[in-house]
C-alpha positions as MATLAB code, in Angstrom:
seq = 'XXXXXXXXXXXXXXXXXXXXXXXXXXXXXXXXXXXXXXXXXXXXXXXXXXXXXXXXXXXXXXXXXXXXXXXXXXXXXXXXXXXXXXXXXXXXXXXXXXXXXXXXXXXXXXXXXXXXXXXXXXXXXXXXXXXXXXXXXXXXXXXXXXXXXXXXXXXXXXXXXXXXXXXXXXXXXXXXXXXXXXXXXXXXXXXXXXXXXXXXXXXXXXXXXXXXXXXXXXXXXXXXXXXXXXXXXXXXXXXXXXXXXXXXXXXXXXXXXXXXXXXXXXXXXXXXXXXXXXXXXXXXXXXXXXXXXXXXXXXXXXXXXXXXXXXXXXXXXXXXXXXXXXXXXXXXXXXXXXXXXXXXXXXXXXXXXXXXXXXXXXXXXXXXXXXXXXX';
ca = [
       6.824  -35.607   10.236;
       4.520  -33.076    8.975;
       4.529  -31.600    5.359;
       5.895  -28.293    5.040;
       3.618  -25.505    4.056;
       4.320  -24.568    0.506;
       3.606  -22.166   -1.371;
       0.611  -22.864   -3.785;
       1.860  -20.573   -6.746;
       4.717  -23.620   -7.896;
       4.044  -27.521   -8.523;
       7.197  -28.668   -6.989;
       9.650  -27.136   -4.605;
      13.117  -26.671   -6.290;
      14.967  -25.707   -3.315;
      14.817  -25.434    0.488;
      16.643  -22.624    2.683;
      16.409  -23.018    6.338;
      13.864  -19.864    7.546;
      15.132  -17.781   10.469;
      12.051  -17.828   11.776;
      12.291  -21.546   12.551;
      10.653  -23.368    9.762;
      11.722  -23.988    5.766;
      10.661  -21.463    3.135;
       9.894  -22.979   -0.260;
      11.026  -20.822   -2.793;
       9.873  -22.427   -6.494;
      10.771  -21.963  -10.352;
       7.221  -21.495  -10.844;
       6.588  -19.098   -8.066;
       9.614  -16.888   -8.969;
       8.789  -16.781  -12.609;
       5.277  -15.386  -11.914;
       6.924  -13.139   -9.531;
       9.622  -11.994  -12.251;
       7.337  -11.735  -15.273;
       4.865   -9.676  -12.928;
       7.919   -7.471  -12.232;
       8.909   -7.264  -15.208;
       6.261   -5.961  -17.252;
       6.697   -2.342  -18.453;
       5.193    0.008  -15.910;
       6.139   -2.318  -12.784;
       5.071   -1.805   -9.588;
       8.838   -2.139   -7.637;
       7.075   -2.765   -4.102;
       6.462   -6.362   -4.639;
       3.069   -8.013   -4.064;
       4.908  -11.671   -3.452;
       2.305  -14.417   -3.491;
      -1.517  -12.591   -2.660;
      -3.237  -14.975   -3.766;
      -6.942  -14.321   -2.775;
      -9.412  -12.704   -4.858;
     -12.309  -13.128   -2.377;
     -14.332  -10.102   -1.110;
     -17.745   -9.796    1.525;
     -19.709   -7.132    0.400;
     -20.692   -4.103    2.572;
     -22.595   -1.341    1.729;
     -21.315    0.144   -1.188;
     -20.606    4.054   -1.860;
     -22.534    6.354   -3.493;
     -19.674    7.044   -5.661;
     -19.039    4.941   -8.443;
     -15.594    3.119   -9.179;
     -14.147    4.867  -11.649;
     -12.472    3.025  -15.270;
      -9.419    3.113  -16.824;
      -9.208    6.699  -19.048;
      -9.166    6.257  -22.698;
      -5.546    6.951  -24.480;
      -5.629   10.583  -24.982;
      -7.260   11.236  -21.747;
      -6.737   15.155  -20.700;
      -4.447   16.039  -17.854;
      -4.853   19.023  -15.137;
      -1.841   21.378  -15.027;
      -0.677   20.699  -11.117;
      -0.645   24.480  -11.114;
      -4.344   24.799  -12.290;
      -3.829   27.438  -15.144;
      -3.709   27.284  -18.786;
      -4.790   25.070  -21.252;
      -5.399   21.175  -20.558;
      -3.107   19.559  -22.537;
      -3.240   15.772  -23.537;
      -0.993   13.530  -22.173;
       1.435   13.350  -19.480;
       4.394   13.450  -21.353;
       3.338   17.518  -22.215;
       3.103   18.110  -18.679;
       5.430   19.279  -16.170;
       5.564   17.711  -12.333;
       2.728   15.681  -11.049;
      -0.358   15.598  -13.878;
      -4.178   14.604  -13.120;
      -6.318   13.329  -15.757;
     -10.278   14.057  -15.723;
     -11.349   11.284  -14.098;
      -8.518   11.239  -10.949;
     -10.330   15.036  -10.413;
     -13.288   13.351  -10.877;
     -13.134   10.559   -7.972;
     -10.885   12.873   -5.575;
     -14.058   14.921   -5.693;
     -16.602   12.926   -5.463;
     -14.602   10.462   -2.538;
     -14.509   13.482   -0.435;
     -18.321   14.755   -0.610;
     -19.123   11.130   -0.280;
     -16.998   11.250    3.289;
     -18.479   14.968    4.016;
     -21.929   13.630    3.602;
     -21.316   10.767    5.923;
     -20.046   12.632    7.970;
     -16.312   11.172    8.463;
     -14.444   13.743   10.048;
     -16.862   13.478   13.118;
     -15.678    9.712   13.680;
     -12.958    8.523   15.588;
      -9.892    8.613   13.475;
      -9.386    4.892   13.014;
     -13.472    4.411   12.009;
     -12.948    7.751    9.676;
      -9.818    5.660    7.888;
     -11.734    1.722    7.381;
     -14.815    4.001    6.211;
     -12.732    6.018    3.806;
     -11.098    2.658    2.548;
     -14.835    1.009    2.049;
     -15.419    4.389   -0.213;
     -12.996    2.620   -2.215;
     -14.595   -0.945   -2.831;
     -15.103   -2.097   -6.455;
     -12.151    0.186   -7.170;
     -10.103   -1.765  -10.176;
      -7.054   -3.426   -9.056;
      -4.178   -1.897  -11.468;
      -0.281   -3.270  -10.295;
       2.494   -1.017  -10.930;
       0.697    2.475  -11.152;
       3.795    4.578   -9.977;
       5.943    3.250  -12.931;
       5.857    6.086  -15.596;
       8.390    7.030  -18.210;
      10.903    9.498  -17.172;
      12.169   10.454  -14.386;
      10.950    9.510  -10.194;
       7.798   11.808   -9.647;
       4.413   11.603   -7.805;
       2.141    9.949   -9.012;
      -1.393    9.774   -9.010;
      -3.920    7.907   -9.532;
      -7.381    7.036   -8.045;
      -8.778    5.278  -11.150;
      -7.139    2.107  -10.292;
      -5.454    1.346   -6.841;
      -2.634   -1.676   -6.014;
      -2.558   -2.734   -2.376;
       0.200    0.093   -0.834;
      -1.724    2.327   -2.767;
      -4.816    1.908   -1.218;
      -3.454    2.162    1.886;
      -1.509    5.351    0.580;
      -4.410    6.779   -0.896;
      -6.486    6.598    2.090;
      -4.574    7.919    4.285;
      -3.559   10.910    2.408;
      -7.539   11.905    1.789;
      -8.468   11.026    5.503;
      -5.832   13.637    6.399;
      -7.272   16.139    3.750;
     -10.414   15.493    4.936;
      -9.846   16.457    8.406;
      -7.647   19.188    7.973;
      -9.172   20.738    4.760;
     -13.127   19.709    4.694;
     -14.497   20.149    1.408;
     -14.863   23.726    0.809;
     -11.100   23.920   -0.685;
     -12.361   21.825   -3.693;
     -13.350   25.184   -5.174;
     -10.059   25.780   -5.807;
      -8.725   22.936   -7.481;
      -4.892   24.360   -7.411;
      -4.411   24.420   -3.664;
      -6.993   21.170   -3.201;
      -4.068   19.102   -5.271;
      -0.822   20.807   -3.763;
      -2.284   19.476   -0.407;
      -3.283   16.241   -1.483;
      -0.328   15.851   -2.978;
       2.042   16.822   -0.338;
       0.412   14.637    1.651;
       0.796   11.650   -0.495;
       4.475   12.501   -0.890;
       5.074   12.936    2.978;
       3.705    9.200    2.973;
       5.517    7.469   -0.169;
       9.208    9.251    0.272;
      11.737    9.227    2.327;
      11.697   12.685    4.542;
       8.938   13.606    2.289;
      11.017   14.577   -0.423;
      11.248   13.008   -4.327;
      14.612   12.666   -4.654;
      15.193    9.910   -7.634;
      13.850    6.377   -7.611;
      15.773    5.458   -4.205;
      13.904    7.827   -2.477;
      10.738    6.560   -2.416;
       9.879    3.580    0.154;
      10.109    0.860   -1.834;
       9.829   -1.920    1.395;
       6.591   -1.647    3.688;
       8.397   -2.403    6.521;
      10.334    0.977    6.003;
       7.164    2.799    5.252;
       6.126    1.828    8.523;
       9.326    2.876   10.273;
       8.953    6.265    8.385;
       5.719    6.930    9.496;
       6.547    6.088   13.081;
       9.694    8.406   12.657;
       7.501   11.455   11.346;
       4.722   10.990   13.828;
       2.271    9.410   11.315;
       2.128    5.583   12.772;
       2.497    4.151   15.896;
       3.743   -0.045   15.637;
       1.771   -1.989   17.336;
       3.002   -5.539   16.456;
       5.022   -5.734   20.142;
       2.324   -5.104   22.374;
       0.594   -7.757   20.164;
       2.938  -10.375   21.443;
       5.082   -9.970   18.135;
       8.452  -11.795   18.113;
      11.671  -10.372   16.081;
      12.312  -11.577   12.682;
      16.105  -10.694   11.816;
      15.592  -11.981    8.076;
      17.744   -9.198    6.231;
      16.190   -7.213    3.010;
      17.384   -8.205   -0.136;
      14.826   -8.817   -2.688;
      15.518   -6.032   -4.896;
      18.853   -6.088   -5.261;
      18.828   -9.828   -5.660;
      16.482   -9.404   -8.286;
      18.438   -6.169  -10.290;
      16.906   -7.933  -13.464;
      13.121   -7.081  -12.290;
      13.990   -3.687  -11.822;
      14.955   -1.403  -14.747;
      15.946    1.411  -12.777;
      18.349   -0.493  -11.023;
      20.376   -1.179  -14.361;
      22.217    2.691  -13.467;
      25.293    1.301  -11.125;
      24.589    4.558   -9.160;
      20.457    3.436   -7.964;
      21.601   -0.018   -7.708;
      24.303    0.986   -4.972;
      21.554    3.544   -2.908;
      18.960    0.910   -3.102;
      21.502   -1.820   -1.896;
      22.736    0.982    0.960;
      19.203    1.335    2.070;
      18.741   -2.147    2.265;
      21.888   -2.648    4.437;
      20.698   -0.141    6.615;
      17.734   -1.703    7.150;
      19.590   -5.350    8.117;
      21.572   -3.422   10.513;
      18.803   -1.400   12.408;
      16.929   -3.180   14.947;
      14.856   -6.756   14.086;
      11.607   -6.196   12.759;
       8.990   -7.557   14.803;
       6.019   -9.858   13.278;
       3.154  -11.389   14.907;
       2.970  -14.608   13.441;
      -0.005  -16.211   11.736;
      -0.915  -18.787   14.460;
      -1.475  -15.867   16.866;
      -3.700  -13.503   14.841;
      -6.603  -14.765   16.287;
      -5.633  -13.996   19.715;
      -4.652  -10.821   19.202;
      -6.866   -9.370   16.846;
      -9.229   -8.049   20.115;
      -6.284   -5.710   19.922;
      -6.195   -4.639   16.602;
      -8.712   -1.344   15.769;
     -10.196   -0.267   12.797;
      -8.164    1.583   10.620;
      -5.146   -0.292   11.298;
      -2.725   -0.596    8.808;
      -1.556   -4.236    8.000;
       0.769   -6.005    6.337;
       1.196   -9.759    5.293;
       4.844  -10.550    5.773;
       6.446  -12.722    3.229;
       8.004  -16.184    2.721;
      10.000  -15.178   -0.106;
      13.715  -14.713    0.711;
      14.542  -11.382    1.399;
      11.499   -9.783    0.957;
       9.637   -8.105    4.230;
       6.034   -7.731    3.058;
       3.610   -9.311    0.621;
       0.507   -7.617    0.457;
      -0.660   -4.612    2.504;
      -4.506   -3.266    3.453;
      -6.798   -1.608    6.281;
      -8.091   -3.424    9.510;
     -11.927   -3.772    9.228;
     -14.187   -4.809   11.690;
     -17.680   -5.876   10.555;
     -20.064   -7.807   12.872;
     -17.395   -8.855   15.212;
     -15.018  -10.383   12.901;
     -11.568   -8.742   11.542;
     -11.584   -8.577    8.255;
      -8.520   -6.904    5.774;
     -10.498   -4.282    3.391;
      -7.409   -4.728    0.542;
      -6.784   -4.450   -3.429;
      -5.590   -8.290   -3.823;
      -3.194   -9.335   -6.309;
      -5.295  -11.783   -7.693;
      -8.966  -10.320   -8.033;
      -9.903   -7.752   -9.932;
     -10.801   -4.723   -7.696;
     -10.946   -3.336   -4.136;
     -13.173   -5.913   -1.513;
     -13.829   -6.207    1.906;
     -12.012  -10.441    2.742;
     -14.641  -12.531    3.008;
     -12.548  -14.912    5.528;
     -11.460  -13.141    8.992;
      -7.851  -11.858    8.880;
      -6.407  -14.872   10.872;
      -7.899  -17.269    8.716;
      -7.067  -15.687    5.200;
      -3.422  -15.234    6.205;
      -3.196  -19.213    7.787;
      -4.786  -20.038    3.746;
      -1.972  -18.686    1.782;
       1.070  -20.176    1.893;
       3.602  -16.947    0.750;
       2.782  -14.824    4.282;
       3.295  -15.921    7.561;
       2.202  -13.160    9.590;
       1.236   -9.723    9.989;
       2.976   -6.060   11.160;
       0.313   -3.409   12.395;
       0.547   -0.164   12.429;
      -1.700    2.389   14.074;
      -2.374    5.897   12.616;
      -1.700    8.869   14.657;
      -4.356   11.895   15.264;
      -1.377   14.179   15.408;
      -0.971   13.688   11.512;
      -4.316   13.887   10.508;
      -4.570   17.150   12.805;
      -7.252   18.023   15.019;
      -9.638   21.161   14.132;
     -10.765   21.486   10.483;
      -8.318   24.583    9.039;
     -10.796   25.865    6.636;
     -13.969   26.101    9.243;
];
């Protein structure tokens, strides 16, 4: 018989559940415990990132602007209404804050794409180009945990992998819609790119407390399609259905500081159990990646589903196509910034042992609009 395919986080499987998907998920001490403590750590990043475990990256050529570095403590904020004093810290500062240096990159990303000309491409080229604008960006897990109460966040000095994907979106749409003349006025350039990042990360685009916000992929995706943003692709892949119900959180309450209030812990729990009872997600699984990937397009979004019991997606990032070859243009767990894989998707996917397939997603023109507004 062969060996199972383990998971290469843990040195010894501690327990074996039988896999809906026909084959035995290894869930290890070890592997949990990095999990956990990752979780854990103040500031934590709720959408887990369950086992990425490659740090590799092909180069491509890189952007003219530079990655940006972690601000100093201290570092100024903008007022999200664009008047008054600068104040220091975010704590001083009323709904969604901007340091220096997030002004700074949101800037000089978008006369980057202007000069390249990225709202003449094809939508799907326009979105893998804005993501390699992106490359050498530090990887920084758990970004939207702040102190205080659910609000937007953001943050383009360091990216995690929904993030990215988040991120890129929102300033392809700005892009688009907005060109670059709005940056003149700084005010209205951040309402928009922040209404558009909030359309993407909430449920029905609103911030409504920490349940709000799409804490499983597989829900962001099902959002998007709802809204009009994404279409699923993953059927007409030759996907199959994958009935696994959603759990993780709630199985692991202890990870989660926000779900110590009885009241979160019961939304999250409902939103999970209306997840298990809407229809099966569908996954393409790894061993038919290859295959398929003729009908994948840059600018797809994809995610890695996960081995991990309960949980629907381990690491997220952008189709790229580069010489013929997929490739995932993603901010790995392990690694230390934003890369281009070196190994095609199929193959990077078949090499780590916590994902066992993919969901796609396809960005829709009728979100990212059609005729620049401000031309």
């Amino acid at each position: 018989m062969a060996e199972p395919r383990r998971n290469p986080v843990g040195p010894r499987p501690v327990h074996r559940a039988p896999h809906p998907r026909g084959r035995p998920v290894w869930v290890r001490r070890a592997g949990a415990s990095l999990l956990l403590s990752l979780l854990l750590v103040p500031g934590c990043q709720p959408r887990a990132e369950g086992g990425e475990e490659d740090g590799e990256g092909a180069s491509i050529p890189p952007p003219s602007a530079a990655a940006p570095t972690a601000p100093p403590a201290g570092t100024a904020y903008l007022r999200p209404e664009g008047s008054g004093a600068w104040p220091t810290g975010a704590d001083s500062i009323a709904g969604t804050p901007w340091t220096h240096e997030d002004w700074r990159r949101f800037r000089a990303v978008l006369e980057d794409a202007e000069r390249r000309g990225l709202d003449t491409l094809p939508l799907g080229d326009a979105i893998a180009e804005m993501g390699a604008l992106f490359l050498g960006t530090p990887y920084v897990p758990r970004t939207l945990e702040v102190p205080g109460p659910e609000r937007l966040v953001v943050n383009l000095r360091g990216l995690d992998c929904v993030t990215l994907v988040e991120n890129v979106l929102a300033l392809t749409r700005f892009h688009r819609l907005h060109g670059v003349a709005v940056l003149d006025d700084p005010p209205t350039a951040r309402r928009r790119f922040e209404a558009a990042l909030t359309e993407l990360r909430y449920r029905d685009g609103r911030v409504a407390g920490y349940p709000s916000r799409l804490h499983y992929f597989s829900e962001w995706i099902e959002e998007g399609a709802r809204r009009g943003r994404l279409q699923p692709v993953t059927p007409e892949l030759g996907g199959e259905s994958d009935p696994e119900p959603i759990t993780f959180m709630t199985a692991h309450a202890e990870a989660y500081p926000q779900l110590a209030d009885p009241q979160v812990l019961a939304e999250v729990r409902a939103h999970e159990a209306r997840l298990g009872a809407g229809p099966a997600r569908v996954y393409l699984p790894q061993d038919r990646i290859a295959e398929a990937a003729a009908g994948i397009r840059n600018g797809d979004v994809i995610a890695a589903t996960s081995t991990l019991a309960g949980l629907d997606v381990a690491h997220t990032g952008i189709a790229y196509w580069k010489d013929g070859v997929l490739h995932l243009l993603h901010a790995p767990l392990v690694g230390s910034h934003v890369v281009l894989s070196e190994r095609s998707l199929a193959e990077r996917i078949r090499g780590i042992g916590s994902q066992d397939g993919i969901l796609v997603a396809r960005p829709l023109p009728t979100w990212f609009g059609g005729e620049r507004m401000d031309r």
